[in-house]
N, C-alpha and C positions, 0 to 999 in steps of 0.2 A: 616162615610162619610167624605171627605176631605172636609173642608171649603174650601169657595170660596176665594181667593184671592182680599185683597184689595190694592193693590199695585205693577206699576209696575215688581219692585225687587221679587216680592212675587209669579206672572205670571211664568216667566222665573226658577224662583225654582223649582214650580210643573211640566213644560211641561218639564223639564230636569230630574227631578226622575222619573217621569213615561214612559218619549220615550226620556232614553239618548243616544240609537244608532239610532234615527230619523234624517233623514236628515233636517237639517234648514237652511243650505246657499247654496247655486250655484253662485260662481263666476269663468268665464272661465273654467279651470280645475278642480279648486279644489270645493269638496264637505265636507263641514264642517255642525258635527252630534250636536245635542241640548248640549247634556256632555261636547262637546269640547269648545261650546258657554258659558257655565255656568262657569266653572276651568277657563277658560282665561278671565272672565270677572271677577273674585272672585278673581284670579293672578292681573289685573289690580289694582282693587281697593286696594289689599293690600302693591302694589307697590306707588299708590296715597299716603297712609293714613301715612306708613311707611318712605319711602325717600319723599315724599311731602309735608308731614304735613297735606294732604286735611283732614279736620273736617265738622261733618254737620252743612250746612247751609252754606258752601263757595261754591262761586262760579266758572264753571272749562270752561272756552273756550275749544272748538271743531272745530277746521280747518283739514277740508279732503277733500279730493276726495270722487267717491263713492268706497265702499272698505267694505270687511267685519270688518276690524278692526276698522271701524264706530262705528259698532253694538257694537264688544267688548271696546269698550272708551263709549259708551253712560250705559251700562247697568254698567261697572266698576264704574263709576263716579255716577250713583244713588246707588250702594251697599254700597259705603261709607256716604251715607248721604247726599252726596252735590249736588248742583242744574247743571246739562248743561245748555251751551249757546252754542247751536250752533251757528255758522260763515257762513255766506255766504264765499262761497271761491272765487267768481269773485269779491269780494269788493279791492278797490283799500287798498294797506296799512295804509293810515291814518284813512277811513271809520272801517277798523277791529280796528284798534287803538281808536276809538272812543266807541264804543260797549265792548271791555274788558276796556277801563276805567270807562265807565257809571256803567256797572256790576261790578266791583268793584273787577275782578277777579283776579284769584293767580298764576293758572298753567293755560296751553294751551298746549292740547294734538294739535299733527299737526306730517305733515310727513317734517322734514325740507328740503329736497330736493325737495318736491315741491313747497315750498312757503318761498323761499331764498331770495328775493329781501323783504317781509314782515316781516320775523325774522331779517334780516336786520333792518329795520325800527324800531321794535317795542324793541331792545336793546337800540337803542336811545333814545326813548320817554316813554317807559316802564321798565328800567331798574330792577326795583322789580319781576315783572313779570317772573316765570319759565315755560320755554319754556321741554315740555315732548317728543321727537322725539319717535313717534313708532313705525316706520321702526327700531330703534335698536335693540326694545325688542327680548329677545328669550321666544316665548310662551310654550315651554317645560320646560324650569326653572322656571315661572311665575306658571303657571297649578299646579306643584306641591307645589306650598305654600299651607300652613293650608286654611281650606275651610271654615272655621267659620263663620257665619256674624261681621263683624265689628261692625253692629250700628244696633239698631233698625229701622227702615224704615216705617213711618207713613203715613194714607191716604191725612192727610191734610200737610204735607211739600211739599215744592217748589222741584219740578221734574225739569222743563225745565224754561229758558227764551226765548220766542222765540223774535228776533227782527222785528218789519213791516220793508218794503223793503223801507220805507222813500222816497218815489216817491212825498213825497208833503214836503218833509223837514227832520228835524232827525229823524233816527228811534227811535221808544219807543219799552221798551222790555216787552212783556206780560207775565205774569206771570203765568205757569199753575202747578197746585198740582198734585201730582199722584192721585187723588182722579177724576181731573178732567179730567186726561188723560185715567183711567179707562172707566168713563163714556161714554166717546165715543169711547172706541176701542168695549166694550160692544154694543153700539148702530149700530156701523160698522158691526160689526159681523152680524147681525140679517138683516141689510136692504142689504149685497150685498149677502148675503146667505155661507159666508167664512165656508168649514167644514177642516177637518183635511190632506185631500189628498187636499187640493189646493198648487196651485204653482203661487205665485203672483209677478208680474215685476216690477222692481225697477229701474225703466231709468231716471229718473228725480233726480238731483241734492237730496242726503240725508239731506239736514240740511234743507229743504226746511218743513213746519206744515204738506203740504198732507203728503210725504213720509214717514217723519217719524210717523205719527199715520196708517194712510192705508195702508204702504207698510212694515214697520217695527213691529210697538206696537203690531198692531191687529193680522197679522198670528202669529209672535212669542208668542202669549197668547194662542193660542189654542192647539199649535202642528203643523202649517204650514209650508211650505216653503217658504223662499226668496229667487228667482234669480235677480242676481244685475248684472246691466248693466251697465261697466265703459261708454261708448262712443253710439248715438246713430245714429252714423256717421261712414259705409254707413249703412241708414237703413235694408237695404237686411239683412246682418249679425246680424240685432236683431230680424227678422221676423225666419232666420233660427236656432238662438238658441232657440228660445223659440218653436219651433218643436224639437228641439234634447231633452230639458230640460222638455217638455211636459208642458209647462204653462199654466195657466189655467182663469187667473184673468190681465190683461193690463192697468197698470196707465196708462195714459198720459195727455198730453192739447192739447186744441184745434190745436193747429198751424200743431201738429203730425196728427191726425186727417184728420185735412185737407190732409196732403201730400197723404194719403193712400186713401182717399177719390178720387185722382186726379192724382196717380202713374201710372205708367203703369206697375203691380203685375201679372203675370202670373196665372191664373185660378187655373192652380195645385197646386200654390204656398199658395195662400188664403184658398184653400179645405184644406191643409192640416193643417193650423194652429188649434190646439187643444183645444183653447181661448173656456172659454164658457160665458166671458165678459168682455167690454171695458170700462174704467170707463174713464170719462173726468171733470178733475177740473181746479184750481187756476184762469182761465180766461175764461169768457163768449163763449160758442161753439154754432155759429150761426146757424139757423135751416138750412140752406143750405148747411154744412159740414156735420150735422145729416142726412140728406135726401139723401145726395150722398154716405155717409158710408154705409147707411143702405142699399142700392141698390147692392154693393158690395160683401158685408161680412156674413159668415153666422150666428154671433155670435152680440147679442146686443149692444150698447151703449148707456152709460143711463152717464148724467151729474147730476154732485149732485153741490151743493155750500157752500163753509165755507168762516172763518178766521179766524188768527192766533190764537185772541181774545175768540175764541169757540172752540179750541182744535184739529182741528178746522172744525167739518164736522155740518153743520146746518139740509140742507135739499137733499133727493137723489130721484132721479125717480125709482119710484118700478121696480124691473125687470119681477116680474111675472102680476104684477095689472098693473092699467091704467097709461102709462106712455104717457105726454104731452109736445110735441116737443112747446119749446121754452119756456119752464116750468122748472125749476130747481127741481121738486117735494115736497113732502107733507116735514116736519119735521121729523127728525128722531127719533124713540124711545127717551123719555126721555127728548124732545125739545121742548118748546115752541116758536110759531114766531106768533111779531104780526106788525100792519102797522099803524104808530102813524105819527097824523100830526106837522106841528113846536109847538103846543100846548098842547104836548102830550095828545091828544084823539085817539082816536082808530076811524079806516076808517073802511068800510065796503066795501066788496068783488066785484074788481072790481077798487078800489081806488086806487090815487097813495101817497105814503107818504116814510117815513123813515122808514125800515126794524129793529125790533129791536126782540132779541131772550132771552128764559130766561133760562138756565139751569141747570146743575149738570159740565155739561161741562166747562161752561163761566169761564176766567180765574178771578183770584183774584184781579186783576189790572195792572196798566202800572208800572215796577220798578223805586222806588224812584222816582214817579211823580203823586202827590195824587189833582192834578188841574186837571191832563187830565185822571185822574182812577174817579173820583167824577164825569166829564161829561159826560163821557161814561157810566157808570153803575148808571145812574141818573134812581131813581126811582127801581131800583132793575132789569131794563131792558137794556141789552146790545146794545149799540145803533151802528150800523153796519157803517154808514155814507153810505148804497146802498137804492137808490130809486125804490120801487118796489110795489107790489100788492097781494092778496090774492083772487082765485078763490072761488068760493061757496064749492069748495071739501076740502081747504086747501092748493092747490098747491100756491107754489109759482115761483111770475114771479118776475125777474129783470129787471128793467128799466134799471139806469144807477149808476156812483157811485155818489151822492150825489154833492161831488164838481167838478161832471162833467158837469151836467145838466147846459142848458145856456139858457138865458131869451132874448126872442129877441121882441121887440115891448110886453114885458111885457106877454110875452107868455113862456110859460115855453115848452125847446125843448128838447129829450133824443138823444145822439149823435148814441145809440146804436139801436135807432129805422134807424134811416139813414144809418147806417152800414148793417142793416141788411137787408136793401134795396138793395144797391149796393153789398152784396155777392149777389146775385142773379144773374148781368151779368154774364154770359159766360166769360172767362180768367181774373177776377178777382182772385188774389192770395192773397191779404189781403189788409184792409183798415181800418180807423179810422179816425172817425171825432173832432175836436175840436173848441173851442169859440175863437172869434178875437174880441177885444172890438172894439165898434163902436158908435160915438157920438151920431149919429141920430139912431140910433135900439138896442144900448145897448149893444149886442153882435150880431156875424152873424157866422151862421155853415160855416168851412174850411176843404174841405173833401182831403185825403191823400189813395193816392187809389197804390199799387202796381200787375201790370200785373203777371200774372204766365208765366213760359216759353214759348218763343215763340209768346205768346200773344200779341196782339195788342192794345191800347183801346184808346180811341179819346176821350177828354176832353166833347166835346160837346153832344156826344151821350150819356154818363154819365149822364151829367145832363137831356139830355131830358128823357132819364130810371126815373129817380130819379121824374122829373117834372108831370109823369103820374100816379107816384103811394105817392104823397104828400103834404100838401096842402103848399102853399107857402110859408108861414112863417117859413116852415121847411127844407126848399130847402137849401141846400150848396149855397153857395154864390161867393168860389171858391172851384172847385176841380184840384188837382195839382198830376198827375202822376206821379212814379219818380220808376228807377229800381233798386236803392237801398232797401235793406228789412227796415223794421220801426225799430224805438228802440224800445228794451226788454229788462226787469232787467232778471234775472239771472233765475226767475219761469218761463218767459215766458208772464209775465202782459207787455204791451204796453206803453210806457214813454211818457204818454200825456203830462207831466210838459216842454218836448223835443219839441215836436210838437207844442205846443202853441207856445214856441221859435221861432222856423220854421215859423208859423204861420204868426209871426209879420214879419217876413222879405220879402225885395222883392225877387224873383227869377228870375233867367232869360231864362226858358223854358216857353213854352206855356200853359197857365191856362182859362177855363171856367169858365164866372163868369155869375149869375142869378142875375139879377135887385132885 
């Protein structure tokens, strides 16, 4: 019997000697088979180790597009031993420049015509730094190098860094082992039901924690397929590939969600989609995008919730058991979640406190920052910073994120309860509340509400929606219309650190405002 696999590198081995004329990519035209994934990942890495120098335990910047040759730089780059960092690619130059200095790294795979104004940059300030373009490589000369392992490949080395999107300040890069990336592609597998004929959709930015464990780790470990979706603009053309490529499995986020929730999709067009489920992560999916989806479509959506910090999947709503709208669901295989107050005691079900999780998953800490890796993993429990609860079944509910939550008259307020109020008007396209300090109340809710097309919405009627369904101390205080969309980093999360900005400022449209 073939041992199981404990390690990424060690996944991609066996699903390539046993189905290496299986298909394992779909991008556009081209269909690339497990064999061809393996030789050009084993090509990279001895092109790393060789003209590089890469060694284990260095670490190797990852600036792409979405692209198969993602795949082949992430799987090269653990054959040799050395750790990824993925890059967000919407970060401005100094922001990547910041992240391959913190990480400490050597090369930086990238395609440089797409990211010329930042290899610009980073010869300035990075001069040590080698830049790898893999738009030159030729994958037929690479494939045929000796196919040896270069290095042994262990459960507990550093696999990935990944960095937080630094929405409250610098990013910290988490630290996750193959060991931990194991555990939850394992735990994945089992709660969306992933078997070997799945065809899973890859539309959301790859350097991002979900994609690359749910959209990548996890079918590449079994035998699956990835179709990758460069652009997801206009939607139509990723609804009709994933009927030509027969998909089977739909990442996305809420905001997506919503659009299809609220499109105008042709009956036939929906019938035919082949999906037998919609997974929604990185950002809270309000039970009123769930409720209009579900009306729609004839295939489920069920939201689960992680972070980077946990590999990063925590907890997922069963697809076949009781699945509870507004509920992120039970933990997954393997996870522990519990609900601790500022004194670390444990709440009872029901309670709202700090979300903290314990597992196989959770990474080993924040890189070279052992003040904020000792706070976080205080006590042996992963402390989430998201404010939430635990039902009598286990499910878990999301309040708000921790330094979201605002105190108004010493009343603690979740801004995501109010949001999920206001999704409920009629031409509501998206909204988000935030804190404005206030001498006499401490803070007051500032709600930021964006129309859907054509839609109309009257500052006033908002709040009186909001007034009959809240008790007052929780009421917006103002809410500020505007047709611009809100800001979003690059996953899709909502840049409250932006809006509190806003917040403070005066405008000079018209605003509702509640005593």
């Amino acid at each position: 019997m073939t041992p199981t696999p404990t390690t990424l590198t060690g996944y991609l081995d066996k699903t390539a000697t046993f189905f290496p004329h299986r298909k394992a990519i779909f991008s556009g035209s081209e269909v690339i088979r497990y064999g061809e994934v393996q030789t050009r990942s084993l090509g990279l890495a001895r092109l790393l180790s060789d003209a590089c120098a890469v060694r284990p335990g260095d670490r190797v910047g990852l600036l792409m597009k979405n692209c198969p040759e993602f795949i082949y730089a992430l799987y090269g780059i653990l054959f040799t031993g050395a750790t990824v960092v993925p890059i967000n690619n919407f970060l401005k130059p100094a922001e990547i420049e910041f992240i391959l200095r913190d990480a400490g790294a050597r090369v930086l795979i990238t395609a440089s015509a797409d990211f010329k104004p930042v290899l610009s940059h980073l010869r300035g300030q990075l001069p040590e730094l080698r830049p790898l373009d893999i738009a030159a490589l030729n994958w037929t000369e690479l494939a045929a190098k000796p196919m040896e392992p270069l290095t042994l490949v262990r459960p507990a080395d550093r696999a990935v860094i990944i960095y937080t999107s630094g929405t409250t300040g610098r990013p910290k890069g988490a630290v996750l082992t193959h060991a931990n990336l194991v555990a939850n592609i394992h735990s994945i597998s089992v709660v969306l039901g992933n078997v070997e004929s799945d065809r899973l959709v890859l539309a959301l930015p790859m350097f991002h924690s979900f994609m690359l464990t749910v959209a990548i780790l996890a079918p590449l470990s079994i035998g699956a397929s990835v179709l990758i979706i460069k652009s997801i603009k206009p939607f139509r053309h990723v609804l009709f590939e994933m009927i030509r490529r027969r998909a089977t499995v739909f990442l996305g986020i809420p905001q997506i969600f919503q659009a299809l929730a609220t499109a105008h999709i042709p009956w036939w067009l929906r019938w035919l989609l082949p999906l037998r489920l919609a997974v929604s992560g990185s950002a809270p999916l309000s039970a009123e995008t769930l409720r209009r989806f579900s009306e729609r479509f004839r295939f489920p959506l069920r939201e689960g919730y992680g972070l980077s910090e946990a590999a990063p999947v925590v907890s997922f709503n069963p697809i076949h058991g009781a699945s509870k709208p507004g509920s992120v669901g039970p933990p997954i295989p393997g996870v522990q979640v519990r609900v601790f107050d500022d004194q670390d005691h444990d709440l009872g079900p029901g309670q709202d406190g700090e979300i903290v999780v314990r597992g196989d998953n959770v990474m080993l800490g924040y890189w070279n920052q052992e003040e904020a890796t000792a706070a976080a993993l205080r006590g042996g429990w992963l402390r989430t910073g998201d404010i939430g609860r635990l039902d009598a079944d286990g499910y878990v509910y999301i309040t708000d994120r921790k330094k979201d939550m605002l105190l108004v008259h010493g009343n603690n307020v979740y801004p995501r309860e109010i949001e999920e109020v206001i999704y409920q008007i009629p031409g509501v396209r998206e909204t988000a509340v935030v804190g404005r300090p206030d001498p006499r109340h401490g803070e007051l809710p500032v709600a930021f509400v964006v129309p859907a097309d054509n839609a109309t919405l009257d500052e006033a009627a908002v709040l009186t929606f909001c007034r009959e369904r809240l008790a007052n101390y929780k009421l917006p205080r103002e809410i500020r219309i505007q047709n611009e969309p809100l800001p979003r980093n690059a996953t899709g999360k909502i840049l409250k650190t932006e809006l509190r900005r806003q917040a403070l400022q005066e405008t000079a449209g018209p605003r509702a405002t509640a005593p």
